[in-house]
C-alpha positions in Angstrom: 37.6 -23.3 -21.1 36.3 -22.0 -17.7 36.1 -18.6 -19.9 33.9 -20.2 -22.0 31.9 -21.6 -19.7 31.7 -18.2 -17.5 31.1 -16.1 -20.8 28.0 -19.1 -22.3 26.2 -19.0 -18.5 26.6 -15.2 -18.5 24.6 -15.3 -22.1 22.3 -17.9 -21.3 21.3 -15.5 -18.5 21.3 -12.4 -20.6 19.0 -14.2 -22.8 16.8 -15.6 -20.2 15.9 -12.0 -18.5 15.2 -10.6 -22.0 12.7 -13.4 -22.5 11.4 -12.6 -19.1 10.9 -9.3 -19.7 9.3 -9.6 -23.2 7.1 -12.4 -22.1 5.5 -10.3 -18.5 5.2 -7.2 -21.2 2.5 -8.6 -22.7 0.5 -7.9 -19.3 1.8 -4.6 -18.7 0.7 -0.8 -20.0 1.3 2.7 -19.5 -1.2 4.7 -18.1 -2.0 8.4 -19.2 -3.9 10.4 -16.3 -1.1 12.7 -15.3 0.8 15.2 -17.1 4.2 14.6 -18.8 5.3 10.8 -18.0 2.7 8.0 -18.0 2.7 5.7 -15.6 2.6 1.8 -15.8 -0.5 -0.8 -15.0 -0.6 -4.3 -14.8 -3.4 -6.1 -16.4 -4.8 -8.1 -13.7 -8.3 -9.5 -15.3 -9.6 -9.0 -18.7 -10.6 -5.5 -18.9 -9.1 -4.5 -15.6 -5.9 -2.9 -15.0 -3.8 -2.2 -11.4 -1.5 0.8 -11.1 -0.4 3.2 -8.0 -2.9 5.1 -6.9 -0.5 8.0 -6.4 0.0 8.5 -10.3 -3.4 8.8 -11.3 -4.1 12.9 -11.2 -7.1 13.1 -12.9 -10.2 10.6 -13.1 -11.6 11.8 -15.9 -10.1 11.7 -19.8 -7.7 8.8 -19.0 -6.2 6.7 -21.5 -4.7 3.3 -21.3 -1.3 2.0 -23.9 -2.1 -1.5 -24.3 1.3 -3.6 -25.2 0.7 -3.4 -28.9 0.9 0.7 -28.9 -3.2 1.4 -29.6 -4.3 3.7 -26.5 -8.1 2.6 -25.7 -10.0 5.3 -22.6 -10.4 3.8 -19.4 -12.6 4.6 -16.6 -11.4 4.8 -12.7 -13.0 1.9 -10.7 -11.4 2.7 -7.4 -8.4 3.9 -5.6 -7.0 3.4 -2.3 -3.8 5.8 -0.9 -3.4 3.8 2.0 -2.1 0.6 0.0 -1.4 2.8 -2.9 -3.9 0.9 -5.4 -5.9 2.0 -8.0 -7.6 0.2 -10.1 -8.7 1.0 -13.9 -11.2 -0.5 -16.7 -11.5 -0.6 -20.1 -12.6 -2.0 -23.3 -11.2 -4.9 -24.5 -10.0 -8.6 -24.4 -7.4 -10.6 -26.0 -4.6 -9.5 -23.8 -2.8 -11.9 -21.5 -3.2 -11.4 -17.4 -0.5 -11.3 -15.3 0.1 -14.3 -13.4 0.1 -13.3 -9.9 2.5 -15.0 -7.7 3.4 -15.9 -3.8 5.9 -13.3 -2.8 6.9 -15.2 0.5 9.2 -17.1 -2.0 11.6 -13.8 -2.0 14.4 -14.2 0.0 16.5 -10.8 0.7 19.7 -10.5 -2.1 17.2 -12.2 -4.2 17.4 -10.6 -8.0 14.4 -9.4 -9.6 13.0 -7.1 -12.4 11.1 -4.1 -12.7 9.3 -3.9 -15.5 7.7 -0.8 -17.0 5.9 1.0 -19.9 6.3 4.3 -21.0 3.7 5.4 -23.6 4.6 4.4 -26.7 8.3 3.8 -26.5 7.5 0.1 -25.6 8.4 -2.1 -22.1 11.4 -1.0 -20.1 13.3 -3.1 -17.1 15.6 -2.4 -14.6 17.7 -5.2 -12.9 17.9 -5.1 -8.9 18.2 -7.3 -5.6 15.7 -7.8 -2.8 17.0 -5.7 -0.1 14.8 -6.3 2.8 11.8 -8.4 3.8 9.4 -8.6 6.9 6.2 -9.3 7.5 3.3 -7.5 7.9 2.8 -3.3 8.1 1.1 -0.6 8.2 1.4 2.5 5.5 1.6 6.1 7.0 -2.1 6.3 5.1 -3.2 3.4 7.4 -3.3 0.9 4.8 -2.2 -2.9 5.7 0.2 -4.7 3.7 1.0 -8.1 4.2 4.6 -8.2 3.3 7.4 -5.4 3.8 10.0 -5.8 0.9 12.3 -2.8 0.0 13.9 -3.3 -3.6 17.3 -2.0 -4.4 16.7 -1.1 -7.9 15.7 1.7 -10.1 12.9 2.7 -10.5 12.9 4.8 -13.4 10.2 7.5 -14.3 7.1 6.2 -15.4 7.9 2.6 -13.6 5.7 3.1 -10.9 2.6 0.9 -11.1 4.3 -1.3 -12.9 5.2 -5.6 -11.9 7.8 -6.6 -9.7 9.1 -10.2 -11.2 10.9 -12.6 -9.4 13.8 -14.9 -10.9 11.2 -17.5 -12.1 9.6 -14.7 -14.6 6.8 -14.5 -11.6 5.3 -10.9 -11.1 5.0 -11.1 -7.4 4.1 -7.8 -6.7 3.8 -4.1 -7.9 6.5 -1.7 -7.5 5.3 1.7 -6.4 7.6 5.0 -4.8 4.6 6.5 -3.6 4.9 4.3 0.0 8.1 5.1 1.7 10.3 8.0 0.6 13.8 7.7 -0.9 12.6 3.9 -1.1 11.1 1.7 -3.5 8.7 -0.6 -2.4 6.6 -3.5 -3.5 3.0 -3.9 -2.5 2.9 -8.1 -3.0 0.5 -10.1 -4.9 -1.6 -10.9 -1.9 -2.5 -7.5 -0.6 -3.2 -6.7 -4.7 -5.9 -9.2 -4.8 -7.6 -8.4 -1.8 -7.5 -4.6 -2.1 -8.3 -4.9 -5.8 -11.6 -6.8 -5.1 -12.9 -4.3 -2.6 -12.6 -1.3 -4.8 -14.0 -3.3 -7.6 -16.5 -3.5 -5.5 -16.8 -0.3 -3.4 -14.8 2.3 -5.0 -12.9 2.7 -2.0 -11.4 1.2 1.5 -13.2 1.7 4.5 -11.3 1.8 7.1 -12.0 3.3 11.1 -11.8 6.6 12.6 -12.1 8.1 15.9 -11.2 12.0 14.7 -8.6 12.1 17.2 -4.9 13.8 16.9 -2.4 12.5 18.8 1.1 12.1 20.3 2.5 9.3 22.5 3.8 10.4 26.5 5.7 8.7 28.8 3.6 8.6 32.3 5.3 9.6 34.9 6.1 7.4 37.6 3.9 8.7 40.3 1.0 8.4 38.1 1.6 4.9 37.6 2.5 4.4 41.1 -1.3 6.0 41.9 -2.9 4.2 39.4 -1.7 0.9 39.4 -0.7 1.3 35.8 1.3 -1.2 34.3 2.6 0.1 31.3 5.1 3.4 30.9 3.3 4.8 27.9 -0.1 6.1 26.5 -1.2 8.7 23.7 -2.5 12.2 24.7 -4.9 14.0 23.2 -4.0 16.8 20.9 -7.1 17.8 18.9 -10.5 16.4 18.7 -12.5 17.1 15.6 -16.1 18.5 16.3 -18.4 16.4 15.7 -16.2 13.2 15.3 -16.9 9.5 17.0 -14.3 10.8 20.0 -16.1 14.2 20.3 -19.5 12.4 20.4 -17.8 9.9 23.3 -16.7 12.7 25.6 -12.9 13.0 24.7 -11.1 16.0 25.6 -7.9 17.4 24.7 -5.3 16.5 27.5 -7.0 13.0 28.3 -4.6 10.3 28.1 -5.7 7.5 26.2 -4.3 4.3 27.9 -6.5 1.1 25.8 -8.6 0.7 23.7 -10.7 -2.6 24.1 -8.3 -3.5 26.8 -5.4 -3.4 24.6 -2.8 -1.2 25.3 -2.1 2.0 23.5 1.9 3.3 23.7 1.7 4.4 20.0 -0.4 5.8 17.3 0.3 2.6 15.4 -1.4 1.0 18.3 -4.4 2.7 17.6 -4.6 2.2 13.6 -4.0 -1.4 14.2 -7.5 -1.5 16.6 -9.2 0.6 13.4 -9.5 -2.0 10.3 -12.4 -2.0 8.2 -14.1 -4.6 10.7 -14.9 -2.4 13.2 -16.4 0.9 11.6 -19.7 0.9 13.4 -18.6 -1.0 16.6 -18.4 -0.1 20.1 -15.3 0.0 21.8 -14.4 0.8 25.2 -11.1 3.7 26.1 -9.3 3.7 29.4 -8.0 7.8 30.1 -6.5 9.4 32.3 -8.1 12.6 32.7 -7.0 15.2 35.7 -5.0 12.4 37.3 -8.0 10.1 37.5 -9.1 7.1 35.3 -11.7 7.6 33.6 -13.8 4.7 30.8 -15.7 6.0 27.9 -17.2 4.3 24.7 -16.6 5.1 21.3 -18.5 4.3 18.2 -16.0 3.9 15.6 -16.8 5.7 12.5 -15.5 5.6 8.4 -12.8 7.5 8.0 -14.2 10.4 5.8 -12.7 9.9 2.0 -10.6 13.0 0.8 -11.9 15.6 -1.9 -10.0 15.3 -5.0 
């Protein structure tokens, strides 16, 4: 009897994951703007479509799979490599929008499905757990994502871009490989919608830039001691691009940066946190140490110039 019972929950469960996957199907596509595999989208509003920006390699001559296997162009909108967003439109209406969901319901060992498209061999899924959660980061590209969560699943060619569904048959996020390497990650439903609406309305993500490179130090002790400094670390100076908001401020290579604003600076992470989109065009004032003295200067922050493609 408990055989049964084991074998008819087992089914039932079977049963419910295909239904899952059929069902959030009907929201996703494959994306042709790459050679070879396409990759998958999400269809976030009518006419509007969400993949990873680190699969689309052309912006021109793209085509989008729509669930029932017609491929219909679409047109670039915007992109963003520091979240790994891009967003597409196209023609069309009739097709059912994802349902975007609160991802602060995931609990690590959670399971959940990846669910993909790949041209016109119809929806794929692969079955995984939740590995790791945390709250909010930073990408390598300085974008700001309000939830880390690693997946332990696969994520097989062509998945990328595609929804990250939770045991309720909620797509709480979209699964991209293009954020952490040997990992697969999931940018969450939140950091979609608020990244999707700027570049729907921009293009692009504007985010700060002082034209600085850098590498954190430990300050030695009799320069604290001299100082009065209070912290063990700071960022020196490696490069400053001519021309740039630091080289119009008076940074030179081999300053120390300490703060920024009064805020301490041990790290380059330090620094991108200070640079959000909020403060392009603001003043902001840099403790250095230069030749063993202090030394306060005041940057303008500029936008981060946007890479040629």
């Amino acid at each position: 009897m408990e055989t049964s019972e084991t074998a008819g929950s087992l089914q039932a469960l079977s049963n419910e994951l295909a239904s899952t996957v059929e069902r959030v199907g009907n929201s996703v596509v494959a994306i042709n703007a790459r050679q070879r595999i396409p990759s998958s989208g999400i269809i976030w509003r009518e006419g509007v479509v969400l993949t990873a920006a680190h699969t689309i390699k052309r912006e021109e001559e793209i085509t989008v799979t729509l669930p029932d296997g017609h491929s219909v162009p679409a047109a670039l909108a915007g992109r963003d490599s520091g979240t790994d967003l891009a967003v597409l439109k196209f023609e069309g209406s009739g097709w059912s929008a994802a349902d975007l969901s609160d991802i602060s319901t995931l609990k690590v060992g959670h399971l959940v499905l990846a669910v993909g498209r790949a041209g016109e061999r119809g929806v794929s899924a692969s079955l995984g757990v939740v590995s790791a959660l945390s709250g909010p980061w930073r990408t390598w590209r300085g974008g700001e994502i309000d939830h880390f969560v690693r997946l332990d699943l696969s994520l097989y060619p062509g998945f990328s871009g595609g929804p990250l569904v939770d045991a309720g048959g909620r797509v709480v996020g979209l699964n991209t490989s293009g954020l952490a390497r040997s990992a697969v990650i999931a940018v969450p439903a939140s950091t979609i919608n608020r990244v999707a609406d700027q570049l729907l309305e921009k293009g692009h993500i504007t985010r700060g830039y002082l034209g600085l490179g850098m590498y954190p130090v430990a300050l030695p002790d009799s320069l604290r001691s001299s100082l009065n400094l209070p912290h063990s670390r700071g960022i020196i100076i490696l490069s400053v691009e001519p021309g740039g908001p630091a080289d119009k401020a008076g940074l030179l290579i081999g300053d120390v940066l300490l703060a920024l604003d009064g805020a301490s600076i041990g790290d380059t992470d330090d620094v991108q946190a200070l640079l959000g989109p909020e403060r392009v065009g603001k003043e902001v004032k840099a403790s250095v140490v230069r030749g063993g003295g202090p030394l306060e200067l005041s940057i303008t922050i500029g936008a981060r110039p946007r890479r040629s493609r």
